[in-house]
SEVO-874146 format. One line per field, with one value per residue: residue number from 1; x, y, z of N, C-alpha, C, CB in turn. Coordinates in steps of 0.1 Angstrom, whole numbers, plus 2048, in hexadecimal, padded with zeros to 3 digits. Last residue first. Glycine has a CB too. Layout:
N
seq = NUM, ...
nxx = X, ...
nyy = Y, ...
nzz = Z, ...
caxx = X, ...
cayy = Y, ...
cazz = Z, ...
cxx = X, ...
cyy = Y, ...
czz = Z, ...
cbxx = X, ...
cbyy = Y, ...
cbzz = Z, ...
END
This chain:
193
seq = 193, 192, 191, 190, 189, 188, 187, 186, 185, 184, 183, 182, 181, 180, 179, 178, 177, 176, 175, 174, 173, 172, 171, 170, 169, 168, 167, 166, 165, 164, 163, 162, 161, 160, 159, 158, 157, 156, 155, 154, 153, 152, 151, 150, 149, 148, 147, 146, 145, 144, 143, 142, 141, 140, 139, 138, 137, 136, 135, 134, 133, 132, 131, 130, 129, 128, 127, 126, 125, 124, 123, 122, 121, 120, 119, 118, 117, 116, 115, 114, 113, 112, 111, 110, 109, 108, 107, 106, 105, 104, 103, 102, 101, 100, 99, 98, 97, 96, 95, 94, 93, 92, 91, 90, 89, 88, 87, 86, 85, 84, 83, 82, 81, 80, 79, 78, 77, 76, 75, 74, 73, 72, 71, 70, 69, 68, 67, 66, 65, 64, 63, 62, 61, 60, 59, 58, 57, 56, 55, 54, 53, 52, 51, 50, 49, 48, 47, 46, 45, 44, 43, 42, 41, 40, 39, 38, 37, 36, 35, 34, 33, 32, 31, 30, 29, 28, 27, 26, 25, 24, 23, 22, 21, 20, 19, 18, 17, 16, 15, 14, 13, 12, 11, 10, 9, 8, 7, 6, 5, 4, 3, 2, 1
nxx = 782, 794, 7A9, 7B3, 7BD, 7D6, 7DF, 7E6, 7F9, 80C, 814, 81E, 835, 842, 840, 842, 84F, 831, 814, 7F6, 7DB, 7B3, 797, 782, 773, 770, 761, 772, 78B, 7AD, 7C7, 7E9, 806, 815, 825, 822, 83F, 850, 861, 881, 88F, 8AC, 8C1, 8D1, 8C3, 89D, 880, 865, 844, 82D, 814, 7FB, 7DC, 7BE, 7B5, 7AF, 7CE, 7CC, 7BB, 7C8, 7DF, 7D6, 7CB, 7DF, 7EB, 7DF, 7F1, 7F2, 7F8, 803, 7FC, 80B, 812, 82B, 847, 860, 856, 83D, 844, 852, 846, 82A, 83D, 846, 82C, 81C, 82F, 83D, 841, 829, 821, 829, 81A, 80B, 7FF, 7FD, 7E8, 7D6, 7BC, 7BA, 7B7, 7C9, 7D5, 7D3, 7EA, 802, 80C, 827, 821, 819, 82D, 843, 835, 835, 854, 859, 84B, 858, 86F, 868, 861, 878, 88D, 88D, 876, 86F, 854, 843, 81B, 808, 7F5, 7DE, 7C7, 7AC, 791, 776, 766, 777, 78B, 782, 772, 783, 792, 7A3, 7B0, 7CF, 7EA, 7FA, 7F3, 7D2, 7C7, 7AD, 796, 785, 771, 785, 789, 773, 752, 73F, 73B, 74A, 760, 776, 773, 771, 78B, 798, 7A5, 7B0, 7C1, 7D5, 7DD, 7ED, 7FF, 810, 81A, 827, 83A, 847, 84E, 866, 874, 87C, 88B, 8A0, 8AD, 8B3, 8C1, 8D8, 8E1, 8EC, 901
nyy = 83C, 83D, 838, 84D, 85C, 84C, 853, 86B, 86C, 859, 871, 885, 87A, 874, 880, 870, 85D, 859, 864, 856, 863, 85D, 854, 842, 822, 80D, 80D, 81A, 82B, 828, 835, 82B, 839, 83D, 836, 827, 821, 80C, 7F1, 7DE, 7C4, 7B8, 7BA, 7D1, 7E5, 7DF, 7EC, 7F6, 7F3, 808, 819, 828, 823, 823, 80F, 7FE, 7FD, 7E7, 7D5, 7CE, 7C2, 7A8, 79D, 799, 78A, 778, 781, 794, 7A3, 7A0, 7B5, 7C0, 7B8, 7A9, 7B9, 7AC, 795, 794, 79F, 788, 772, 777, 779, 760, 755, 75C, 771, 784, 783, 791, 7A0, 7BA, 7CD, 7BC, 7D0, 7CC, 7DC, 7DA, 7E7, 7F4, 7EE, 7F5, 811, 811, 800, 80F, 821, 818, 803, 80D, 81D, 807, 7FA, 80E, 810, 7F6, 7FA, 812, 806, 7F1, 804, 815, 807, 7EB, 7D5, 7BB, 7BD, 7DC, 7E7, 7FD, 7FC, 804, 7FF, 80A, 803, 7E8, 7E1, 7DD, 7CD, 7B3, 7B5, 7B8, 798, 778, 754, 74E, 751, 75B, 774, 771, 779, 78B, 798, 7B7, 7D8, 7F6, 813, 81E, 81E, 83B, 857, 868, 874, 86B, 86C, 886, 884, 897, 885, 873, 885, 88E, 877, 871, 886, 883, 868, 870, 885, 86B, 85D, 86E, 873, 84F, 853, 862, 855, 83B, 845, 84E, 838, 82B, 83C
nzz = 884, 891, 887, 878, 88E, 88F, 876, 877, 889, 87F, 867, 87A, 888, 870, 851, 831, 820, 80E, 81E, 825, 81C, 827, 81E, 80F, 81E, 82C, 844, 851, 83A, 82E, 823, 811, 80F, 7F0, 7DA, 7BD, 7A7, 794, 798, 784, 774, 765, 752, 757, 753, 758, 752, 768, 76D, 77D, 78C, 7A0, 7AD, 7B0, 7B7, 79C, 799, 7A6, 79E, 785, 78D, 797, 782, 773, 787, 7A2, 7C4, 7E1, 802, 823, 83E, 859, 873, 877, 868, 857, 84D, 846, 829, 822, 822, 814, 7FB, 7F9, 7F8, 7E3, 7D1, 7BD, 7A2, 793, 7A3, 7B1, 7BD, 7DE, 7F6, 818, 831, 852, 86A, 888, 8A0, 8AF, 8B8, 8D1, 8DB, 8C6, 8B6, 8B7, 8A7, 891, 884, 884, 86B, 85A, 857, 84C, 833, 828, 821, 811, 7F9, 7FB, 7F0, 7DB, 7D6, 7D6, 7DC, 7D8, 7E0, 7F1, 810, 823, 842, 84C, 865, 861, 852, 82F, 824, 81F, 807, 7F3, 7FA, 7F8, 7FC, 808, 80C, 81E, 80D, 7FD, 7E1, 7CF, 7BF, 7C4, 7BC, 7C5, 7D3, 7F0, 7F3, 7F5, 800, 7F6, 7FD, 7EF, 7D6, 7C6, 7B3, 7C3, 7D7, 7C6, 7B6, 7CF, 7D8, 7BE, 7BC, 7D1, 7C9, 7B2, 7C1, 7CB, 7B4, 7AB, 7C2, 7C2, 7A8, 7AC, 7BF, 7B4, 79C, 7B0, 7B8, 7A1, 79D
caxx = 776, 78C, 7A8, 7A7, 7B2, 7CB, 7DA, 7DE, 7EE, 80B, 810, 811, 829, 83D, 846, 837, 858, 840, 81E, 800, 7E6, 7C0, 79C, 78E, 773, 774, 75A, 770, 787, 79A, 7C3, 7D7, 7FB, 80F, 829, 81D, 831, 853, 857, 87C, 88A, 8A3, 8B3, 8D6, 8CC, 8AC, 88A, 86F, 849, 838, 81D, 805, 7E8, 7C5, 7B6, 7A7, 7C6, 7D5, 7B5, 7B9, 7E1, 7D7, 7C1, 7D9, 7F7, 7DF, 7E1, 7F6, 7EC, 804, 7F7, 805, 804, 81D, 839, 85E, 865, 841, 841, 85B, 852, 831, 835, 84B, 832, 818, 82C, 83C, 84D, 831, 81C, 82F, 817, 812, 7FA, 807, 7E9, 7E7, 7C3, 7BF, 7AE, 7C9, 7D5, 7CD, 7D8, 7FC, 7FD, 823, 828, 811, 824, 841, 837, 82A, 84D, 85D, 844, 84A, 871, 872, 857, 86F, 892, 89C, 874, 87C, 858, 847, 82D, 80D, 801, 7E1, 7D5, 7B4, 79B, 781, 763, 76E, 791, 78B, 76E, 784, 78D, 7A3, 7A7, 7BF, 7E4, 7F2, 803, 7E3, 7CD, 7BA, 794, 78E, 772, 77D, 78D, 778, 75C, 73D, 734, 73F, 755, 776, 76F, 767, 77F, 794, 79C, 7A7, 7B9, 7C9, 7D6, 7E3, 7F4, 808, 810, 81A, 831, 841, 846, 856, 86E, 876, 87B, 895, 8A9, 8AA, 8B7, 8D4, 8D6, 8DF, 8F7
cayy = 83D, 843, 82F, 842, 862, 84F, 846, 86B, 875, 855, 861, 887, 87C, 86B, 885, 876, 868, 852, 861, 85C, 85B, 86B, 85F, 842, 833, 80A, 80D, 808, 828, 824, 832, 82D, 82A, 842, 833, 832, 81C, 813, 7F3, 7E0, 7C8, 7B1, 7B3, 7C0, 7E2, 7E6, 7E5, 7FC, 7ED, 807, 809, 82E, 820, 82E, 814, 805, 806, 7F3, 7D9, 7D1, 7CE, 7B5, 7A0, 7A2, 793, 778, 778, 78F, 79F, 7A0, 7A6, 7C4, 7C3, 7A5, 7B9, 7BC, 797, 78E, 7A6, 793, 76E, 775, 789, 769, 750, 761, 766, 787, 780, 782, 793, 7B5, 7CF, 7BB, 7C7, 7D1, 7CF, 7E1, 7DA, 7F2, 7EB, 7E9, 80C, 81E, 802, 803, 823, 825, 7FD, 805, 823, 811, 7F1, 80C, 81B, 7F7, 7EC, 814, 811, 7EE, 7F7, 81B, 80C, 7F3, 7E4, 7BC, 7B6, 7C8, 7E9, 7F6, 800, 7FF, 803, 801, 805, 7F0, 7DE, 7DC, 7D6, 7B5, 7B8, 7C7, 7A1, 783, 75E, 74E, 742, 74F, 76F, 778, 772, 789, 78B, 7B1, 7C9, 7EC, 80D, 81E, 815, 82D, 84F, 864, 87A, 868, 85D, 885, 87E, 89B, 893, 86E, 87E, 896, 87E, 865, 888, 88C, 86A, 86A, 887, 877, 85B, 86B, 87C, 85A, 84C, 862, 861, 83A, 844, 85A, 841, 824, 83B
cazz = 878, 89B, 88D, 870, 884, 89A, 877, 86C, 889, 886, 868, 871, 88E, 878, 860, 83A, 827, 80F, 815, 82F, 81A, 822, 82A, 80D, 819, 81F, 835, 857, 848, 82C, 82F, 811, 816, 7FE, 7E7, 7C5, 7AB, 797, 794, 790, 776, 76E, 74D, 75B, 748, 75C, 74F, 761, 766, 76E, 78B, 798, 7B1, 7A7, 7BF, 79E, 789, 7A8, 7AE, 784, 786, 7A1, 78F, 76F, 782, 793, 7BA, 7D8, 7F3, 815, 839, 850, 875, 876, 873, 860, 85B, 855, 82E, 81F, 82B, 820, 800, 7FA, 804, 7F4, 7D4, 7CE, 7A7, 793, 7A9, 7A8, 7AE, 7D4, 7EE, 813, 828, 84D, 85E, 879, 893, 8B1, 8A8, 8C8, 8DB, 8CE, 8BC, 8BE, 8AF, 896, 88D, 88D, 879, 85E, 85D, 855, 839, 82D, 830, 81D, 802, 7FF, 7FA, 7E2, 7D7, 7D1, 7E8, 7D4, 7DB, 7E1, 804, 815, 838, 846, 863, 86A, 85A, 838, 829, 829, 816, 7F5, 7F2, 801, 7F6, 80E, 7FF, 81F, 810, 809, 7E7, 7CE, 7C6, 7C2, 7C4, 7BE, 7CA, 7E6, 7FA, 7F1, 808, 7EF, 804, 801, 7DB, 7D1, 7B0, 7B6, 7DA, 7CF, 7AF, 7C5, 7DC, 7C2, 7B5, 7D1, 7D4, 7AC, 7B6, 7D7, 7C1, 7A4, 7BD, 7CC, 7AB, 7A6, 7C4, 7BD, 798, 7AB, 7C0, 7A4, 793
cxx = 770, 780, 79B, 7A5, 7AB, 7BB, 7CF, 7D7, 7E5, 7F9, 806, 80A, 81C, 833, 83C, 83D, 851, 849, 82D, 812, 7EE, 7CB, 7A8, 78F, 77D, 775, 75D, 762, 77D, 796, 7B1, 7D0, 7EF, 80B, 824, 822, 82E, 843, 858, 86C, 884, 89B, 8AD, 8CC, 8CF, 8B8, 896, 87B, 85A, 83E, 81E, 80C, 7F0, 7D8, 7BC, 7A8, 7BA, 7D1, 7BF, 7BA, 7D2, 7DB, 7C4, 7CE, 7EC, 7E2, 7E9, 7EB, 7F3, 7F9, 7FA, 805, 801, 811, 832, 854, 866, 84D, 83F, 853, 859, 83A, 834, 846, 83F, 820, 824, 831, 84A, 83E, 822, 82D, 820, 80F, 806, 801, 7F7, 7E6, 7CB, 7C1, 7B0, 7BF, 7CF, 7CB, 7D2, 7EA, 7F9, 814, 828, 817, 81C, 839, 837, 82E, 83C, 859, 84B, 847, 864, 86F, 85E, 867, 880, 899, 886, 87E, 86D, 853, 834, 81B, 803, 7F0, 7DA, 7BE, 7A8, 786, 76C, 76D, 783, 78E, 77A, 77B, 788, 7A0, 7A5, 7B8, 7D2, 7EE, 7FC, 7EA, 7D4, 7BB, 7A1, 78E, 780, 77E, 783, 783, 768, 749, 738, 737, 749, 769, 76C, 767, 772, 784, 795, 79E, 7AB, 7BF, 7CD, 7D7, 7EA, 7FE, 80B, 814, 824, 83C, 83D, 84C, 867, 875, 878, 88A, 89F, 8A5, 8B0, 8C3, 8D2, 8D8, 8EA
cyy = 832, 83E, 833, 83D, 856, 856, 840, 858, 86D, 85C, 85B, 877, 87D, 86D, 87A, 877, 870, 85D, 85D, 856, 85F, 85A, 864, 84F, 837, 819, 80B, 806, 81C, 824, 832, 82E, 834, 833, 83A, 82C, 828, 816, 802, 7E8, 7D0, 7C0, 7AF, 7B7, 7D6, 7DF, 7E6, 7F1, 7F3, 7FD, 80A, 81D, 820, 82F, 822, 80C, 80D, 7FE, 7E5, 7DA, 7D6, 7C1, 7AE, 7A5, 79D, 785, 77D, 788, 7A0, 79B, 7A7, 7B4, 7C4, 7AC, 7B1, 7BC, 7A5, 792, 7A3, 79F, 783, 779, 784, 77A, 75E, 75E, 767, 77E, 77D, 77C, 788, 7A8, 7C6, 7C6, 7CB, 7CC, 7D6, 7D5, 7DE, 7EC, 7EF, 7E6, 801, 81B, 807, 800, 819, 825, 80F, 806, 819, 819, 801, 805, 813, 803, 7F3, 808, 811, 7FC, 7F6, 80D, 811, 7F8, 7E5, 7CD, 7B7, 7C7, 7DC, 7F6, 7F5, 802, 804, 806, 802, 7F8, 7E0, 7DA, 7DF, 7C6, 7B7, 7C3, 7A9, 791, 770, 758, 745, 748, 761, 772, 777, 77E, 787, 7A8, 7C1, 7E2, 803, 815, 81A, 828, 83E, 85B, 874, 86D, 85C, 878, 87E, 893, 899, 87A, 877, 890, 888, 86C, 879, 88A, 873, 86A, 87E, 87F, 863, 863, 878, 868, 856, 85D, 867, 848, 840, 852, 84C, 831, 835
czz = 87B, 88E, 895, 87D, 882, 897, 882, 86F, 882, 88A, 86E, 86D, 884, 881, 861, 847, 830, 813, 815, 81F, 823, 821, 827, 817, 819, 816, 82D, 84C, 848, 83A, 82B, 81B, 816, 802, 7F2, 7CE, 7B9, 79F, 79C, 78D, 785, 76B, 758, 758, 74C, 758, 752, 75F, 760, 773, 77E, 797, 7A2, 7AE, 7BC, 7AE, 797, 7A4, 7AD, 78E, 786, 79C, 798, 778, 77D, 78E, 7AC, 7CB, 7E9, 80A, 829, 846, 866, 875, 86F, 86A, 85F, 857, 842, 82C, 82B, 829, 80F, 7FE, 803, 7FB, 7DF, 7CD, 7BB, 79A, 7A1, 7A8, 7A6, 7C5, 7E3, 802, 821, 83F, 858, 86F, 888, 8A8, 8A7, 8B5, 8D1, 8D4, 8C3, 8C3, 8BC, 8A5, 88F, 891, 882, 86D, 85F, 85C, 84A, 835, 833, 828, 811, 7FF, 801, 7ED, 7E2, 7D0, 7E2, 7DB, 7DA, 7E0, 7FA, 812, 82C, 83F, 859, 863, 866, 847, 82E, 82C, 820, 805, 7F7, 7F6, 805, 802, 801, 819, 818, 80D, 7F0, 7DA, 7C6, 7C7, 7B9, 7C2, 7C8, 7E1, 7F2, 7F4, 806, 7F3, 7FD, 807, 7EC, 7D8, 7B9, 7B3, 7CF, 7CF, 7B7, 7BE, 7D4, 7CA, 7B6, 7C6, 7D8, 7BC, 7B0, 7CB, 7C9, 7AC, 7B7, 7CA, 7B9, 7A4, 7BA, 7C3, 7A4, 7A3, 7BA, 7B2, 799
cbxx = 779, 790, 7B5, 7AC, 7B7, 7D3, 7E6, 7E9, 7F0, 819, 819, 816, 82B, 845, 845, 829, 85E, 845, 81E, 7FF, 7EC, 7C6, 79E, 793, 76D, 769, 755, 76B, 782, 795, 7C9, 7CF, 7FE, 800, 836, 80F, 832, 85A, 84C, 888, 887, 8A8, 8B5, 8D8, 8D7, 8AE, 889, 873, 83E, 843, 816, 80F, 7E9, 7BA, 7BA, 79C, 7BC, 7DF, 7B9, 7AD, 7E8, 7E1, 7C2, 7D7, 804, 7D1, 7CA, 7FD, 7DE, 810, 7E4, 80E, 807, 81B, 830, 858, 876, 841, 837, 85C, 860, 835, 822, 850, 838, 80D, 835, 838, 857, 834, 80C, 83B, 819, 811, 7EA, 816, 7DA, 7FB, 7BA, 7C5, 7A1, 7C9, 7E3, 7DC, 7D1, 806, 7F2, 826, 83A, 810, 81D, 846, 84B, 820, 84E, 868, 84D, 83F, 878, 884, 858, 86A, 89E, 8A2, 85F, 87E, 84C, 84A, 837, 808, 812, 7D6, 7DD, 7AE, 79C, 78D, 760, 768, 79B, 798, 764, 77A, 786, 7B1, 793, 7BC, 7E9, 7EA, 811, 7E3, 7D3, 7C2, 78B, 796, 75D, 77E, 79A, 77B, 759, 737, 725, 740, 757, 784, 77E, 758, 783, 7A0, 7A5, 7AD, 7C2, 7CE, 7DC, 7EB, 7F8, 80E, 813, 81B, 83A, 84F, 84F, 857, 873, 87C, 87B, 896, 8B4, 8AF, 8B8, 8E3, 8DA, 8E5, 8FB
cbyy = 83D, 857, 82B, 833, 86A, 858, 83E, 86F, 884, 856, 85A, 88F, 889, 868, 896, 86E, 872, 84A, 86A, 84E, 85B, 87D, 859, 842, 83D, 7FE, 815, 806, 834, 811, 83D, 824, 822, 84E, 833, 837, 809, 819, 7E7, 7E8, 7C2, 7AB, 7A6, 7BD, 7EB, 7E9, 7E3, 80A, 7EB, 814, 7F8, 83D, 812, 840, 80C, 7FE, 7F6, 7F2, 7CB, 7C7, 7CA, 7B3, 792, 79F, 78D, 773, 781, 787, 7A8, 79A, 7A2, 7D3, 7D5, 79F, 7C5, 7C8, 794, 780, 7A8, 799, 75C, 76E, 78D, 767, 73C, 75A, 75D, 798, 78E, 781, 792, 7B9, 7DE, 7AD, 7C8, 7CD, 7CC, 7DE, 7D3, 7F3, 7F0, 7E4, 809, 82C, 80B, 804, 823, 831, 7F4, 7F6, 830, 815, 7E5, 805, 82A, 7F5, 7D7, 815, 823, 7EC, 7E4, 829, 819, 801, 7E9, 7B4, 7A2, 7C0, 7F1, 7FF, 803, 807, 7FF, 7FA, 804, 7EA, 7D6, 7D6, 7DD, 7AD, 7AD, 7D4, 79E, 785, 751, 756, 72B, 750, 77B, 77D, 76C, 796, 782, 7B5, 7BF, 7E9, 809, 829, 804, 82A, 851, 862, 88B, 871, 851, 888, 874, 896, 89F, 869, 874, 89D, 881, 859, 88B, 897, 868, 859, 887, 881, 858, 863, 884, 85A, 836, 862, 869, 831, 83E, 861, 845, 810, 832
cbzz = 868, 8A2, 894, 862, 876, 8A4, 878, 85A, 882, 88E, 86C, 861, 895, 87C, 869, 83B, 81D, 801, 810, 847, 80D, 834, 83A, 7FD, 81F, 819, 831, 870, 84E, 826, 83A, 80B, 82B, 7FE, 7E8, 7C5, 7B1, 78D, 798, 798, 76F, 77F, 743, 76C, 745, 76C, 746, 768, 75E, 769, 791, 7A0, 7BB, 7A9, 7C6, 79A, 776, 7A2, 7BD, 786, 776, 7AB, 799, 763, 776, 78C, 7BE, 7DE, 7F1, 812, 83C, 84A, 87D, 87E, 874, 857, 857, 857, 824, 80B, 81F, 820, 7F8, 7F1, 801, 7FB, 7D4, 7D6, 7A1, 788, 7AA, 7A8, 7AA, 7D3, 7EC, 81B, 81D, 85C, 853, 878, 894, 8BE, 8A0, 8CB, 8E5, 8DA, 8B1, 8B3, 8A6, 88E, 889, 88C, 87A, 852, 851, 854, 830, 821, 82E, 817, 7F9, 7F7, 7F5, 7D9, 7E1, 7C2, 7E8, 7C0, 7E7, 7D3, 80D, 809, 83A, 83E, 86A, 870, 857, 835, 81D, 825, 81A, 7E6, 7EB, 80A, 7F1, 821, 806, 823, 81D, 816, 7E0, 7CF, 7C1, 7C3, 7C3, 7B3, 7CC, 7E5, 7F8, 7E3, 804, 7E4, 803, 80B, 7D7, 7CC, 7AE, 7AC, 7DE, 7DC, 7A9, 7BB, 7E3, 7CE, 7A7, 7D1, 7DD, 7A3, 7AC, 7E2, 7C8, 798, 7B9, 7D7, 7B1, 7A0, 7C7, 7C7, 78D, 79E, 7CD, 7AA, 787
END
């Protein structure tokens, strides 16, 4: 029962990450010169204030997701390590974030502790529940809320990584299950922006 509903999310996944992309391409954001998603005043796994400038002035990663995520946060945190860990030089300006949709529960210290034991290349964002629902909305990142019969809860949610180049412009996704070489392609690309 339970992989049959994880084989269903991941088809509604790989559906809302196609249409994340379309919506980007749709809206003209990658060709409009201006930064994309919105200003935000969230928190990083540190406890440090941290806002849309961070993702200025290099190269940048994004993904959305929580830290009690089954199978796809876990394989993406551990596929980004690897193509870092491939581009070695080549990547060394990248900035890698991982930002919470589930902030009541992914704490800094737990977003921390969850996102450090895979890599240090990617930095957790966290903060005030309706702060970060705002920054999601305005990166046009997909997040439900689905209740599950033991009364806990899981989120259901987009699973590309966002790639900005060193403006904060939006360039392309690399999607959840994306071949590795293409990935890995697509990151040597930003890393050139």
């Amino acid at each position: 029962m339970m992989r049959a509903i994880i084989a269903g999310l991941v088809v509604v996944l790989a559906v809302v990450g196609a249409w994340l992309g379309y919506e980007i391409y749709r809206q003209g954001s990658g060709g409009s010169g201006e930064p994309y998603g919105v200003a935000f005043n969230l928190i990083d796994q540190d406890g440090e204030p941290i806002s849309e400038q961070a993702f200025r002035g290099h190269p940048t990663a994004i993904f959305f997701g929580f830290t009690h995520c089954p199978e796809i946060c876990p394989t993406t945190l551990y596929e980004m390590s690897n193509w870092f860990d491939t581009l070695g030089e080549d990547g060394k300006d990248i900035e890698a974030y991982f930002i919470t949709i589930d902030p009541e529960r992914d704490t800094p210290e737990i977003l921390g502790g969850y996102v450090s034991s895979v890599t240090d290349r990617v930095r957790g964002i966290t903060g005030d529940p309706d702060a970060v629902r705002e920054m999601a909305r305005g990166f046009n990142i997909y997040f439900k809320r689905i209740d599950m019969d033991d009364g806990d809860y899981t989120m259901d949610h987009t699973a590309s990584v966002i790639l900005l180049d060193s403006e904060g412009r939006f360039r392309k996704t690399i999607a959840f299950g994306e071949d590795t070489e293409t990935a890995i392609q697509k990151l040597r690309d930003l890393a050139e922006t």
